[in-house]
N, C-alpha and C positions, 0 to 999 in steps of 0.2 A: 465583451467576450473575455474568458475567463482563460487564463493561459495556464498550465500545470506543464513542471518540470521535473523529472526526475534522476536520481541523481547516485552516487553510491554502488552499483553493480560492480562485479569482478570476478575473477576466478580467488577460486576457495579451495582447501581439502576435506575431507569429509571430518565432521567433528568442529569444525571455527565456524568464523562470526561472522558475519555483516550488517553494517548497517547502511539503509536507503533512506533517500532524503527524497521528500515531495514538498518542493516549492509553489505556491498558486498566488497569481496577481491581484486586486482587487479588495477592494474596502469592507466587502462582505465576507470575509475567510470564515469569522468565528460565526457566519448565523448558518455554515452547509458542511454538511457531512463530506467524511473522507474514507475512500476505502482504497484497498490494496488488491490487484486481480494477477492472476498470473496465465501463462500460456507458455507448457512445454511444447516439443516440435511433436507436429502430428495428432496433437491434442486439443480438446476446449479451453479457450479461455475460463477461468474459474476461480474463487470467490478464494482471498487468503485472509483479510481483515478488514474490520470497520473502524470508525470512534465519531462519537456524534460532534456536533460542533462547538459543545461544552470541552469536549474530554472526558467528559462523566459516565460516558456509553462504552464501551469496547463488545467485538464479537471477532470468532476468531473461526477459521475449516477446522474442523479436528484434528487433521492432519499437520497443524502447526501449534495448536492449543499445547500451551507448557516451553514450547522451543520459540516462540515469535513476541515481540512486544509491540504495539501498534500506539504511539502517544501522539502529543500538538502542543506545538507551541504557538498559540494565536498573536503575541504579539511581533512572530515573525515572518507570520503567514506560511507558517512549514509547521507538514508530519512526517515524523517517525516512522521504521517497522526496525529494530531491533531483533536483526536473525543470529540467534545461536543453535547449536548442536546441528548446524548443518548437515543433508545430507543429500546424495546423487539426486535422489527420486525432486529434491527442491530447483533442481537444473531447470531455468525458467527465463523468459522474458515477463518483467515484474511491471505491473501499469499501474500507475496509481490516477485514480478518478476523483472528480469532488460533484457534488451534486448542485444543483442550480442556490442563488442566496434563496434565505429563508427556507432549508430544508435541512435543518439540524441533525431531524431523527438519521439512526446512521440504521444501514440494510445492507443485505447480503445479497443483493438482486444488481446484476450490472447494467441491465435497464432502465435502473433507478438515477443513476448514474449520468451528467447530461458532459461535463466537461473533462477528455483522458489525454495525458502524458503519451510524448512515445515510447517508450518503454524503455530500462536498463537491465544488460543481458547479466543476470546469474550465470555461474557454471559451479557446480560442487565437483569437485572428481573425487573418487574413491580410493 
């Protein structure tokens, strides 16, 4: 079983930074895909970034496209999401997922998606 940890959440002002850290256990990191979901209150959970198991892939919501960086470092078993130009509407509880080994390609489907973090609460205030 594959454990995912994440890490990095806080309160923010609108306009800064944060960055979150997703840890995941297991000798397989670099052959599964890794994505990034979020869940404001009263909302769907939904799709903020991918990166395949290379690091070669990235995808991103448009909604963060230009202000988000989603990277990996395989030989630590941890990715990245690199949030700047923060803003309210990004107020979220952030879950990061990895997909089962041997499923590199990275997707926007949280379906896709077999093993999730408990989540690290964002807060942007205005």
């Amino acid at each position: 079983q594959v454990q995912v940890v994440e890490s990095g959440g806080g309160l923010v002002q609108a306009g800064g930074s944060l960055r979150l850290s997703c840890a995941a256990s297991g000798r397989t990191f670099s052959s599964s895909a890794t994505g990034w979901f979020r869940q404001a209150p009263g909302k769907d959970r939904e799709f903020v970034a991918t990166i395949s198991g290379s690091g070669r892939s990235t995808y991103y919501a448009n909604s963060v496209k230009g202000r988000f960086t989603i990277s990996r470092d395989n030989a630590k078993n941890t990715v990245y999401l690199q949030m700047n130009s923060l803003k309210p509407d990004d107020t979220a509880v952030y879950y990061c997922a990895q997909r089962r080994p041997n499923n590199p390609v990275a997707t926007t489907r949280d379906d896709d998606y077999d093993y999730w973090g408990q989540g690290t609460q964002v807060t942007v205030s205005s």
